[in-house]
C-alpha positions in Angstrom: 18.7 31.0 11.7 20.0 28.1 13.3 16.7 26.6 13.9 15.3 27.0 10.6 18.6 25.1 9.1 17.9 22.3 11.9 14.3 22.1 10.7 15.6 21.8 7.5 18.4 19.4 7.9 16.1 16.8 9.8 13.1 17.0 7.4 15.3 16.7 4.4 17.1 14.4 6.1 13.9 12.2 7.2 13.1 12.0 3.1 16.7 11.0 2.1 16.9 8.1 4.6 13.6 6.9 3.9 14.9 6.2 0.2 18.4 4.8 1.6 16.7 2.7 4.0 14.2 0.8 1.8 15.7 1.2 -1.7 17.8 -2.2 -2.6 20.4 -0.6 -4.4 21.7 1.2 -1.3 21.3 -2.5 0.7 18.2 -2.9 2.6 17.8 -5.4 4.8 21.3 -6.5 6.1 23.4 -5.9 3.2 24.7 -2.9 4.6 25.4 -1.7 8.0 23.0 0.4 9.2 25.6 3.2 10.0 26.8 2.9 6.7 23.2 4.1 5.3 23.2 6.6 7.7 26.0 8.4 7.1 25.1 8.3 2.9 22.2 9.5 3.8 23.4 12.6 6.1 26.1 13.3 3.0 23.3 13.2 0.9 21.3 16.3 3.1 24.4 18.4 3.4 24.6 18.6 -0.6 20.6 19.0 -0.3 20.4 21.8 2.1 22.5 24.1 0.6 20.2 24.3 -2.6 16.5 24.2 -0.7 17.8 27.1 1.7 16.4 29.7 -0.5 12.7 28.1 -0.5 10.1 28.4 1.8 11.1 27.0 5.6 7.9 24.9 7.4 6.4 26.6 10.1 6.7 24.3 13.5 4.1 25.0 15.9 5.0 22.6 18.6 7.0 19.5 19.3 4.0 16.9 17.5 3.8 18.5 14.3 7.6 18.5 14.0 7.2 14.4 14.3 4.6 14.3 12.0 6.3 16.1 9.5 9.4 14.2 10.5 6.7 10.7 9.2 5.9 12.5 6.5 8.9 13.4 4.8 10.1 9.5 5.5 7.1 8.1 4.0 8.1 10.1 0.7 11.2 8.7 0.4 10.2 5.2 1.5 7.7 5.3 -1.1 10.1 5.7 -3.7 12.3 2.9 -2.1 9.3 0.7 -1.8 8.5 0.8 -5.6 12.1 0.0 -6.5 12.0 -2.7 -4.0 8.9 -4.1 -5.6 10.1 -4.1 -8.4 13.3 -5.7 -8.0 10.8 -8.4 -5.7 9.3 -9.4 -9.2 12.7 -11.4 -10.4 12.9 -13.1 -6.9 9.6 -14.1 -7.5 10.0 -15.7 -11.3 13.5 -17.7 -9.1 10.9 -18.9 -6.7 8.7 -20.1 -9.4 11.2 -22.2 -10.9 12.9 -23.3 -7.7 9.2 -25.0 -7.0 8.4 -26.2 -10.6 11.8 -27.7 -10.9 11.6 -29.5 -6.6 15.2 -27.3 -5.9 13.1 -24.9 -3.8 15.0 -27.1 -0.7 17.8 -25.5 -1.7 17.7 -22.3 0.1 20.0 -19.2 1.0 19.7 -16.8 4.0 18.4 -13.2 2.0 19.5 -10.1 4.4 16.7 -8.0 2.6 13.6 -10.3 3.6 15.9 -11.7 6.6 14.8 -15.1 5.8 15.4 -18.3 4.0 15.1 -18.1 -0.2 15.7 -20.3 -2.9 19.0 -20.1 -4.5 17.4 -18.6 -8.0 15.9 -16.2 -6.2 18.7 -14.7 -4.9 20.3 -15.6 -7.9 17.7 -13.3 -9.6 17.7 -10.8 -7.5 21.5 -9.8 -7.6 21.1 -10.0 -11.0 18.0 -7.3 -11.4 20.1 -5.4 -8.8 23.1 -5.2 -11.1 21.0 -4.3 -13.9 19.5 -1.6 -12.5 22.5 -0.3 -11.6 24.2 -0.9 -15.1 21.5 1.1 -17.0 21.4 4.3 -14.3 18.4 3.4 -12.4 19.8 4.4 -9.4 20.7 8.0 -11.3 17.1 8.2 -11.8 16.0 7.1 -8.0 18.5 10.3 -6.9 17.0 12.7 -9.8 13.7 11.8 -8.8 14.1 12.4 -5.2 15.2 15.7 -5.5 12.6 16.5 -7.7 10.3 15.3 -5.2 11.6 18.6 -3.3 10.1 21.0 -5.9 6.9 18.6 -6.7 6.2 18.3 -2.4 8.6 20.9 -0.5 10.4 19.7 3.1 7.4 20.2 5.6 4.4 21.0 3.8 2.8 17.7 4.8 1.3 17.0 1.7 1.1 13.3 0.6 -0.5 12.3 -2.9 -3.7 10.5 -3.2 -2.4 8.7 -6.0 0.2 6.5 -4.1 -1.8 3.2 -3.1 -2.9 3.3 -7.3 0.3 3.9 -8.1 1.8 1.2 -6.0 -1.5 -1.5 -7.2 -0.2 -0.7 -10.6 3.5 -1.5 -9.7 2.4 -4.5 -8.2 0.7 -5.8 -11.2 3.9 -4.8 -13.3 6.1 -6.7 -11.3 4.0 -9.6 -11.0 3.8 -9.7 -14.9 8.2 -9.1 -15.0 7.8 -12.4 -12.7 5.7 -14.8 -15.0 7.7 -13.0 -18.0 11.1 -14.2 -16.7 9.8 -17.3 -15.2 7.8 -18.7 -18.4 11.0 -20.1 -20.2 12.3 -22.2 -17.4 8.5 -23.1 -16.4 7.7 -23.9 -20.5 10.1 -26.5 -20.5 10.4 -28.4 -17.0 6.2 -28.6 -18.1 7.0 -30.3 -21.5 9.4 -32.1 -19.3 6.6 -33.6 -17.3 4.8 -34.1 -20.1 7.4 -36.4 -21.6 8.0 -38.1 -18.5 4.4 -38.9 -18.2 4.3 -40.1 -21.8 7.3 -42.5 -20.8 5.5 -43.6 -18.1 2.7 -45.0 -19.2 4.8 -46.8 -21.5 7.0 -48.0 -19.6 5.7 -48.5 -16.1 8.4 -50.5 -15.1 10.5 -47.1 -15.2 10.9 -45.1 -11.8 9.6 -42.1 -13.4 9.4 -40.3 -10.0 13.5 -40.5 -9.9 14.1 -40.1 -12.9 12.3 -36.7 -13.1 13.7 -35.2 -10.0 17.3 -35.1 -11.5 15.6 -34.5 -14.5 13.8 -31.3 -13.8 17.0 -29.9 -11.5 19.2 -30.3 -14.6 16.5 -29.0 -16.9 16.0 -26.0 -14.5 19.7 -24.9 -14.6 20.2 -25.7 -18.2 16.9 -23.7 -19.8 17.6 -20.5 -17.0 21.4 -20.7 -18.3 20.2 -20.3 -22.0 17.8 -18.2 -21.0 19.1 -15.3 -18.6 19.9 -12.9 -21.1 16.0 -12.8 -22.0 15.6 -12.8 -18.2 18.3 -9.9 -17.8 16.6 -8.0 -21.1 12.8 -8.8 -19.3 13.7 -6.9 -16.3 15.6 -4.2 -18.1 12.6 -3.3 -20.4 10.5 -3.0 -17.3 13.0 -0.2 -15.6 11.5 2.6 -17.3 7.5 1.9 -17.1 8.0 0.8 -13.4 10.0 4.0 -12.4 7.7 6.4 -14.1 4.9 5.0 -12.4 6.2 5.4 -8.7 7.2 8.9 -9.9 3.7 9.8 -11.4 2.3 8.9 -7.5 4.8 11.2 -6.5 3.6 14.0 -9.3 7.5 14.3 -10.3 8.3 13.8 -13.9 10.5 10.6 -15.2 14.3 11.8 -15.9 14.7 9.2 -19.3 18.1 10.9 -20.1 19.5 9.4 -16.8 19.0 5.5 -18.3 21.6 4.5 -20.5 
């Protein structure tokens, strides 16, 4: 008895930290301590257990199956981490658009979740689509959907879909699209920007165009993405839904709508 409920704390355990370890909203990267994570994630199993002891218990038939049951209950929960990260991934990539369009891409932050140096915006945009996915109960859905990954794929059966690299192509192209989506204002007007600037130019040669336009653009860049973060903000928002249903359809588990708001 008190094997089977180690077997089953550890593999439930394995698929709960995989999610809290990769997932942004419980701070991946350096956001959060690791032992922090850890000990959501073991308060998460104990509340787990309780309700999967009734179901089947894997059969362990030595110590390398155990650690390959062990991978394969992590990759299901990273996978489900992953896609939210990748998502998320698709606003810092509209900030680094306009960072470069706009020449304020020298103007970086450290970014504990890629542990490296980012433009401003796109940290900017990245708390922001954090926020937001937090606001409307995408993290509600993240939890709904990992336990119902428990009923779809049960704690050591070693089963992994086949549909997870096309899931995860399609989440890649939906978050490339939320980027150029929530980049275009911004990158709409620093080019009709340049375009005026190259007008003025050729008018007026004696003009340092090349100084003017640098102060130019950086004051255009924070002006059009002030006027325009709600769109931004509403952009990301109306992606929530598709994205998450598509990471869950990889996962053959069903997409809990009545957890957004």
């Amino acid at each position: 008895m008190n094997d089977q409920w180690l077997i089953l704390f550890t593999l439930v355990f394995a698929r709960v930290g995989g999610l809290v370890m990769t997932a942004p909203i419980f701070g991946a990267g350096g956001a959060v301590p690791v032992r922090v994570r850890v000990l959501l994630a073991a308060a998460l199993t104990l509340l787990i257990v309780p309700v999967l002891w009734q179901g089947p218990t894997a059969r362990i038939d030595g110590v390398v199956q155990y650690f390959v049951l062990l991978g394969g209950e992590a990759i299901v929960g990273a996978c489900l981490g992953l896609g939210i990260l990748v998502l998320v991934h698709g606003m810092t990539m509209a900030g680094a658009v306009i960072s470069h369009a706009s020449g304020l891409s020298i103007a970086e932050t450290f970014d504990p979740v890629l542990e490296e140096n980012v433009p401003q915006f796109s940290r900017l945009l990245f708390l922001l689509a954090v926020c937001v996915f937090f606001l409307l109960g995408g993290h509600r859905v993240a939890m709904a959907g990992l336990l119902d990954t428990f009923r779809t794929i049960p704690p050591g059966s070693g089963a992994l879909p086949g549909s997870l690299a096309e899931g995860f192509l399609t989440l890649a192209g939906q978050s490339f699209s939320l980027g150029i989506r929530a980049a275009a204002p911004a990158l709409t007007a620093l080019l009709l920007a340049t375009l005026i600037l190259g007008l003025i130019g050729r008018t007026l040669p004696q003009m340092n165009v090349l100084a003017l336009g640098f102060g130019l653009n950086s004051l255009l860049a924070f002006a059009s993405l002030a006027v325009t973060l709600g769109v931004v903000t509403w952009a990301f928002a109306d992606q929530i839904a598709p994205a998450l249903e598509t990471i869950l359809d990889a996962l053959k588990t069903p997409l809990r709508t009545e957890w957004l708001t």
